[in-house]
C-alpha positions in Angstrom: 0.0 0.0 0.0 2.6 2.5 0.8 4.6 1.4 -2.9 1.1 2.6 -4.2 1.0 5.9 -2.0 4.6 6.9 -3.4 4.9 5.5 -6.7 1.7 7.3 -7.5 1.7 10.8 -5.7 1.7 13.2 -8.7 -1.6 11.9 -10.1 -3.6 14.5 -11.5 -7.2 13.5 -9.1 -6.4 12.6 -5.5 -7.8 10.4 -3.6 -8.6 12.9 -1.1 -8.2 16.5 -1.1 -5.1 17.9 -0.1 -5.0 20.1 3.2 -3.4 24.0 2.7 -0.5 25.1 3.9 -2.1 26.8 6.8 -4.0 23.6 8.1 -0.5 21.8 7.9 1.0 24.3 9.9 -2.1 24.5 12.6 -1.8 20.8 12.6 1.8 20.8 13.5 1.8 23.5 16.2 -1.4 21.8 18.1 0.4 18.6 18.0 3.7 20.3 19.5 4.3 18.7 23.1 6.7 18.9 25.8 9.4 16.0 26.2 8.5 13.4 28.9 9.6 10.4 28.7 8.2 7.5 30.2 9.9 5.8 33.2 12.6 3.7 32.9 11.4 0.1 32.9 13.7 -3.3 33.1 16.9 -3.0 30.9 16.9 -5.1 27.8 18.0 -8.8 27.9 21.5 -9.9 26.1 19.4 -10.8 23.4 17.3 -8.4 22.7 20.1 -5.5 23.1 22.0 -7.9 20.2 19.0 -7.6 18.2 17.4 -3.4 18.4 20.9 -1.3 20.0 23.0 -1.1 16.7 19.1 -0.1 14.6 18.1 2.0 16.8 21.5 3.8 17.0 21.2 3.9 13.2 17.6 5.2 12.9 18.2 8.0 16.0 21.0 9.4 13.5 18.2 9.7 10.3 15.5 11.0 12.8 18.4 13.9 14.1 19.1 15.7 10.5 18.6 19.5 10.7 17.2 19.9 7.5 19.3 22.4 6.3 18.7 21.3 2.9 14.9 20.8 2.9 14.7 24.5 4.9 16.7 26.1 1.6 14.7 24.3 -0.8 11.1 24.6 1.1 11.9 28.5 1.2 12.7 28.7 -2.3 9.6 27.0 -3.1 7.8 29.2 -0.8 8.8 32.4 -2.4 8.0 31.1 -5.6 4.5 30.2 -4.9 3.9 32.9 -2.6 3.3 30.3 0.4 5.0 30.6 3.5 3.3 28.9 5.4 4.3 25.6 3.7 7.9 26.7 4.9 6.4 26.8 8.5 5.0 23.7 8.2 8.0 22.2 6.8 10.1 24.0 9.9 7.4 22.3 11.9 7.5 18.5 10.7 11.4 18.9 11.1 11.4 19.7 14.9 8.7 16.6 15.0 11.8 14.7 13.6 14.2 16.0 15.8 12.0 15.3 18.8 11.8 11.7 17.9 16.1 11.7 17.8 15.9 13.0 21.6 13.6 10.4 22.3 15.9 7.9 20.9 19.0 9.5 22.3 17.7 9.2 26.0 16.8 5.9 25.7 19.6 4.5 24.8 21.4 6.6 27.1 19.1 5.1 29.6 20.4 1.8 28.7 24.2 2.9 28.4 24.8 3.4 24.8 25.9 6.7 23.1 24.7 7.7 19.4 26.9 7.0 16.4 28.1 10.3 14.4 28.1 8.2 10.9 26.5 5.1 9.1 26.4 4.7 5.2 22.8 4.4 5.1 22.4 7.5 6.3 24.8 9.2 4.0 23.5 8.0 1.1 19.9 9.3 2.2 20.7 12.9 2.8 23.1 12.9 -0.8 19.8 11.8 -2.3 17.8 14.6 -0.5 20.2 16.9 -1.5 20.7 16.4 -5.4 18.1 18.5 -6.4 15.1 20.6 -6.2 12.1 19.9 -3.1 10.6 17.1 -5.4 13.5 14.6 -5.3 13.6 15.7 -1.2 10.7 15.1 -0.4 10.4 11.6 -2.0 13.4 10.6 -0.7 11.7 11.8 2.6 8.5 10.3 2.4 10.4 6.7 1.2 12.0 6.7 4.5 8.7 7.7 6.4 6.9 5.0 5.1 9.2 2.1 5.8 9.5 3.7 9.1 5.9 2.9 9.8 6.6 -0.8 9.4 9.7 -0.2 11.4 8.5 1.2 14.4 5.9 -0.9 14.3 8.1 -4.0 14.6 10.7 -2.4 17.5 7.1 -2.0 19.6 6.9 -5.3 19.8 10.7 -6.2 19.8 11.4 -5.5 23.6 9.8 -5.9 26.8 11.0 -2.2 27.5 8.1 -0.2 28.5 10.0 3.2 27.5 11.3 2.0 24.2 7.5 0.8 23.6 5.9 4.2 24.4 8.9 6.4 22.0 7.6 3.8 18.9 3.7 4.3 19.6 4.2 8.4 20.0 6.0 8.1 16.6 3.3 6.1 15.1 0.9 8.5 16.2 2.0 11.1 14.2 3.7 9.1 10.9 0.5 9.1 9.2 0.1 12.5 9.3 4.1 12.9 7.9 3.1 10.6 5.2 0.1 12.6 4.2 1.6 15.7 4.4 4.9 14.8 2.3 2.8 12.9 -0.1 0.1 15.7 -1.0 2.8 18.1 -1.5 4.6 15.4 -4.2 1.2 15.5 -5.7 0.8 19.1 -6.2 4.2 19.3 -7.4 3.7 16.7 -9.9 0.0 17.6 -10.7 1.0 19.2 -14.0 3.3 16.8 -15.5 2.4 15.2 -18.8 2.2 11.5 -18.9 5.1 10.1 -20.1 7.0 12.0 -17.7 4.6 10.9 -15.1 5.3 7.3 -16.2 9.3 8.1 -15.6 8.5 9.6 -12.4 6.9 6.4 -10.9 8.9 4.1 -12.3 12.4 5.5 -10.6 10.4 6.5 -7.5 9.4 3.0 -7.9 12.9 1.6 -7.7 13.9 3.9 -5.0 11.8 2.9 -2.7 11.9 -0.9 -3.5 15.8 -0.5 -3.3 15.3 1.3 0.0 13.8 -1.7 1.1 15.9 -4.3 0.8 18.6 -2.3 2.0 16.7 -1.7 5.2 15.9 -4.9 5.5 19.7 -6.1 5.4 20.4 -3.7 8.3 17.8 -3.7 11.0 16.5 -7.4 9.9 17.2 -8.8 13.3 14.6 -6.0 15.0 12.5 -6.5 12.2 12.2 -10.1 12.7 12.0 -10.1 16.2 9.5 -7.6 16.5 7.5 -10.3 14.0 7.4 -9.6 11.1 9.0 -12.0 8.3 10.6 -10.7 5.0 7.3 -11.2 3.0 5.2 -9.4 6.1 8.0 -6.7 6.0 
Protein backbone atom coordinates (compact mmCIF):
# COMPACT_ATOMS: atom_id res chain seq x y z
CA UNK A 1 0.00 0.00 0.00
CA UNK A 2 2.59 2.54 0.83
CA UNK A 3 4.57 1.41 -2.87
CA UNK A 4 1.15 2.57 -4.20
CA UNK A 5 1.05 5.89 -2.03
CA UNK A 6 4.55 6.86 -3.41
CA UNK A 7 4.88 5.52 -6.67
CA UNK A 8 1.72 7.26 -7.51
CA UNK A 9 1.73 10.76 -5.65
CA UNK A 10 1.65 13.25 -8.73
CA UNK A 11 -1.56 11.86 -10.11
CA UNK A 12 -3.62 14.51 -11.52
CA UNK A 13 -7.23 13.49 -9.08
CA UNK A 14 -6.37 12.56 -5.47
CA UNK A 15 -7.82 10.43 -3.65
CA UNK A 16 -8.55 12.94 -1.10
CA UNK A 17 -8.24 16.45 -1.05
CA UNK A 18 -5.08 17.95 -0.15
CA UNK A 19 -5.00 20.13 3.18
CA UNK A 20 -3.42 24.01 2.71
CA UNK A 21 -0.50 25.06 3.94
CA UNK A 22 -2.08 26.76 6.83
CA UNK A 23 -3.97 23.55 8.06
CA UNK A 24 -0.53 21.81 7.94
CA UNK A 25 1.01 24.26 9.85
CA UNK A 26 -2.15 24.54 12.57
CA UNK A 27 -1.82 20.82 12.60
CA UNK A 28 1.76 20.79 13.49
CA UNK A 29 1.84 23.53 16.24
CA UNK A 30 -1.38 21.77 18.07
CA UNK A 31 0.40 18.65 18.02
CA UNK A 32 3.68 20.26 19.51
CA UNK A 33 4.30 18.70 23.09
CA UNK A 34 6.71 18.91 25.82
CA UNK A 35 9.41 15.99 26.15
CA UNK A 36 8.47 13.35 28.86
CA UNK A 37 9.59 10.37 28.67
CA UNK A 38 8.15 7.51 30.18
CA UNK A 39 9.88 5.78 33.17
CA UNK A 40 12.62 3.67 32.91
CA UNK A 41 11.42 0.15 32.91
CA UNK A 42 13.73 -3.33 33.07
CA UNK A 43 16.88 -2.95 30.89
CA UNK A 44 16.91 -5.06 27.84
CA UNK A 45 18.02 -8.80 27.87
CA UNK A 46 21.45 -9.94 26.12
CA UNK A 47 19.44 -10.75 23.37
CA UNK A 48 17.34 -8.39 22.75
CA UNK A 49 20.08 -5.46 23.05
CA UNK A 50 22.04 -7.89 20.22
CA UNK A 51 18.98 -7.62 18.23
CA UNK A 52 17.45 -3.45 18.40
CA UNK A 53 20.88 -1.34 19.97
CA UNK A 54 23.01 -1.08 16.73
CA UNK A 55 19.05 -0.12 14.64
CA UNK A 56 18.09 2.04 16.80
CA UNK A 57 21.54 3.78 17.03
CA UNK A 58 21.16 3.92 13.17
CA UNK A 59 17.64 5.19 12.86
CA UNK A 60 18.17 8.02 16.03
CA UNK A 61 20.96 9.38 13.48
CA UNK A 62 18.19 9.72 10.27
CA UNK A 63 15.51 11.03 12.76
CA UNK A 64 18.41 13.93 14.09
CA UNK A 65 19.12 15.73 10.52
CA UNK A 66 18.58 19.48 10.72
CA UNK A 67 17.24 19.86 7.47
CA UNK A 68 19.26 22.41 6.32
CA UNK A 69 18.68 21.27 2.86
CA UNK A 70 14.94 20.82 2.94
CA UNK A 71 14.69 24.46 4.86
CA UNK A 72 16.70 26.10 1.64
CA UNK A 73 14.69 24.33 -0.81
CA UNK A 74 11.10 24.62 1.11
CA UNK A 75 11.93 28.46 1.16
CA UNK A 76 12.70 28.65 -2.35
CA UNK A 77 9.61 26.99 -3.06
CA UNK A 78 7.78 29.22 -0.80
CA UNK A 79 8.76 32.37 -2.39
CA UNK A 80 8.03 31.06 -5.59
CA UNK A 81 4.50 30.25 -4.88
CA UNK A 82 3.93 32.93 -2.63
CA UNK A 83 3.30 30.32 0.38
CA UNK A 84 4.97 30.59 3.52
CA UNK A 85 3.31 28.88 5.35
CA UNK A 86 4.28 25.56 3.66
CA UNK A 87 7.91 26.72 4.89
CA UNK A 88 6.40 26.76 8.46
CA UNK A 89 5.04 23.68 8.18
CA UNK A 90 8.01 22.16 6.83
CA UNK A 91 10.08 23.97 9.94
CA UNK A 92 7.41 22.28 11.95
CA UNK A 93 7.51 18.54 10.73
CA UNK A 94 11.38 18.91 11.09
CA UNK A 95 11.40 19.66 14.90
CA UNK A 96 8.73 16.63 15.04
CA UNK A 97 11.78 14.70 13.60
CA UNK A 98 14.24 16.03 15.75
CA UNK A 99 12.05 15.27 18.80
CA UNK A 100 11.78 11.69 17.85
CA UNK A 101 16.12 11.75 17.82
CA UNK A 102 15.89 12.97 21.64
CA UNK A 103 13.64 10.40 22.26
CA UNK A 104 15.86 7.87 20.92
CA UNK A 105 18.97 9.47 22.31
CA UNK A 106 17.67 9.21 25.97
CA UNK A 107 16.82 5.92 25.67
CA UNK A 108 19.62 4.50 24.80
CA UNK A 109 21.44 6.60 27.13
CA UNK A 110 19.10 5.10 29.58
CA UNK A 111 20.40 1.82 28.72
CA UNK A 112 24.15 2.95 28.42
CA UNK A 113 24.80 3.36 24.83
CA UNK A 114 25.88 6.67 23.07
CA UNK A 115 24.71 7.67 19.39
CA UNK A 116 26.88 6.96 16.39
CA UNK A 117 28.10 10.29 14.36
CA UNK A 118 28.15 8.20 10.85
CA UNK A 119 26.53 5.06 9.14
CA UNK A 120 26.39 4.68 5.18
CA UNK A 121 22.77 4.37 5.12
CA UNK A 122 22.42 7.50 6.35
CA UNK A 123 24.81 9.19 3.98
CA UNK A 124 23.46 7.97 1.13
CA UNK A 125 19.89 9.26 2.22
CA UNK A 126 20.68 12.86 2.80
CA UNK A 127 23.15 12.86 -0.79
CA UNK A 128 19.80 11.80 -2.29
CA UNK A 129 17.76 14.60 -0.55
CA UNK A 130 20.17 16.93 -1.49
CA UNK A 131 20.75 16.39 -5.43
CA UNK A 132 18.11 18.53 -6.41
CA UNK A 133 15.06 20.56 -6.19
CA UNK A 134 12.07 19.89 -3.11
CA UNK A 135 10.60 17.13 -5.43
CA UNK A 136 13.46 14.55 -5.34
CA UNK A 137 13.56 15.73 -1.22
CA UNK A 138 10.66 15.14 -0.38
CA UNK A 139 10.44 11.58 -2.05
CA UNK A 140 13.36 10.62 -0.74
CA UNK A 141 11.68 11.78 2.60
CA UNK A 142 8.46 10.27 2.40
CA UNK A 143 10.37 6.73 1.19
CA UNK A 144 11.97 6.67 4.46
CA UNK A 145 8.73 7.69 6.38
CA UNK A 146 6.95 4.97 5.07
CA UNK A 147 9.16 2.07 5.80
CA UNK A 148 9.55 3.72 9.08
CA UNK A 149 5.91 2.86 9.78
CA UNK A 150 6.59 -0.81 9.43
CA UNK A 151 9.70 -0.22 11.42
CA UNK A 152 8.49 1.18 14.37
CA UNK A 153 5.95 -0.90 14.28
CA UNK A 154 8.10 -4.05 14.59
CA UNK A 155 10.73 -2.37 17.46
CA UNK A 156 7.14 -1.99 19.64
CA UNK A 157 6.93 -5.29 19.82
CA UNK A 158 10.65 -6.20 19.82
CA UNK A 159 11.42 -5.51 23.65
CA UNK A 160 9.82 -5.93 26.76
CA UNK A 161 11.02 -2.18 27.50
CA UNK A 162 8.12 -0.17 28.48
CA UNK A 163 9.96 3.20 27.54
CA UNK A 164 11.31 1.98 24.23
CA UNK A 165 7.50 0.82 23.59
CA UNK A 166 5.88 4.23 24.42
CA UNK A 167 8.95 6.40 22.00
CA UNK A 168 7.55 3.80 18.91
CA UNK A 169 3.71 4.27 19.56
CA UNK A 170 4.21 8.42 20.01
CA UNK A 171 6.04 8.10 16.64
CA UNK A 172 3.32 6.05 15.10
CA UNK A 173 0.86 8.49 16.25
CA UNK A 174 1.99 11.13 14.18
CA UNK A 175 3.70 9.07 10.87
CA UNK A 176 0.54 9.12 9.25
CA UNK A 177 0.13 12.45 9.34
CA UNK A 178 4.07 12.92 7.92
CA UNK A 179 3.13 10.64 5.25
CA UNK A 180 0.05 12.56 4.23
CA UNK A 181 1.59 15.74 4.41
CA UNK A 182 4.88 14.78 2.33
CA UNK A 183 2.76 12.93 -0.06
CA UNK A 184 0.08 15.73 -0.96
CA UNK A 185 2.76 18.06 -1.55
CA UNK A 186 4.57 15.43 -4.22
CA UNK A 187 1.22 15.52 -5.70
CA UNK A 188 0.80 19.13 -6.17
CA UNK A 189 4.20 19.31 -7.37
CA UNK A 190 3.66 16.67 -9.88
CA UNK A 191 0.01 17.59 -10.73
CA UNK A 192 1.02 19.16 -14.03
CA UNK A 193 3.28 16.79 -15.51
CA UNK A 194 2.41 15.19 -18.78
CA UNK A 195 2.16 11.47 -18.89
CA UNK A 196 5.12 10.09 -20.05
CA UNK A 197 6.97 12.00 -17.68
CA UNK A 198 4.62 10.92 -15.11
CA UNK A 199 5.30 7.32 -16.25
CA UNK A 200 9.32 8.06 -15.56
CA UNK A 201 8.51 9.58 -12.38
CA UNK A 202 6.89 6.44 -10.93
CA UNK A 203 8.88 4.11 -12.28
CA UNK A 204 12.35 5.53 -10.58
CA UNK A 205 10.44 6.46 -7.51
CA UNK A 206 9.43 2.99 -7.89
CA UNK A 207 12.95 1.59 -7.73
CA UNK A 208 13.93 3.86 -5.02
CA UNK A 209 11.83 2.87 -2.75
CA UNK A 210 11.89 -0.88 -3.53
CA UNK A 211 15.76 -0.51 -3.28
CA UNK A 212 15.26 1.32 0.02
CA UNK A 213 13.76 -1.68 1.10
CA UNK A 214 15.90 -4.25 0.83
CA UNK A 215 18.63 -2.29 2.01
CA UNK A 216 16.68 -1.67 5.20
CA UNK A 217 15.87 -4.91 5.54
CA UNK A 218 19.69 -6.12 5.40
CA UNK A 219 20.44 -3.69 8.25
CA UNK A 220 17.83 -3.68 11.04
CA UNK A 221 16.55 -7.37 9.89
CA UNK A 222 17.25 -8.83 13.27
CA UNK A 223 14.63 -5.98 15.00
CA UNK A 224 12.54 -6.53 12.24
CA UNK A 225 12.22 -10.12 12.69
CA UNK A 226 12.02 -10.10 16.20
CA UNK A 227 9.54 -7.60 16.52
CA UNK A 228 7.53 -10.30 14.00
CA UNK A 229 7.36 -9.62 11.07
CA UNK A 230 9.00 -12.04 8.30
CA UNK A 231 10.63 -10.74 4.99
CA UNK A 232 7.30 -11.23 3.03
CA UNK A 233 5.25 -9.40 6.08
CA UNK A 234 8.03 -6.73 5.99
Amino acid sequence: MGLLVVADAGRTRLHQSPRSSREWLEHFRANEEPEVLPEVGPLLSASEREAVISSIQEFQLGESSEGRHLRRRAAEYAKENGDEEYLWAMEYFIREEQRYARYLRDYLASEGIGTVKKRWVDTVFRRLRNLAGLEVSVGVLVTAEIIAKVYYAALEKATRSPMLGQICERILRDEEAHVRFQTERLAILRRDRPEPGMRLTRLLHRALFFGACLVVWRNHGKAIRRGGLGFRSY
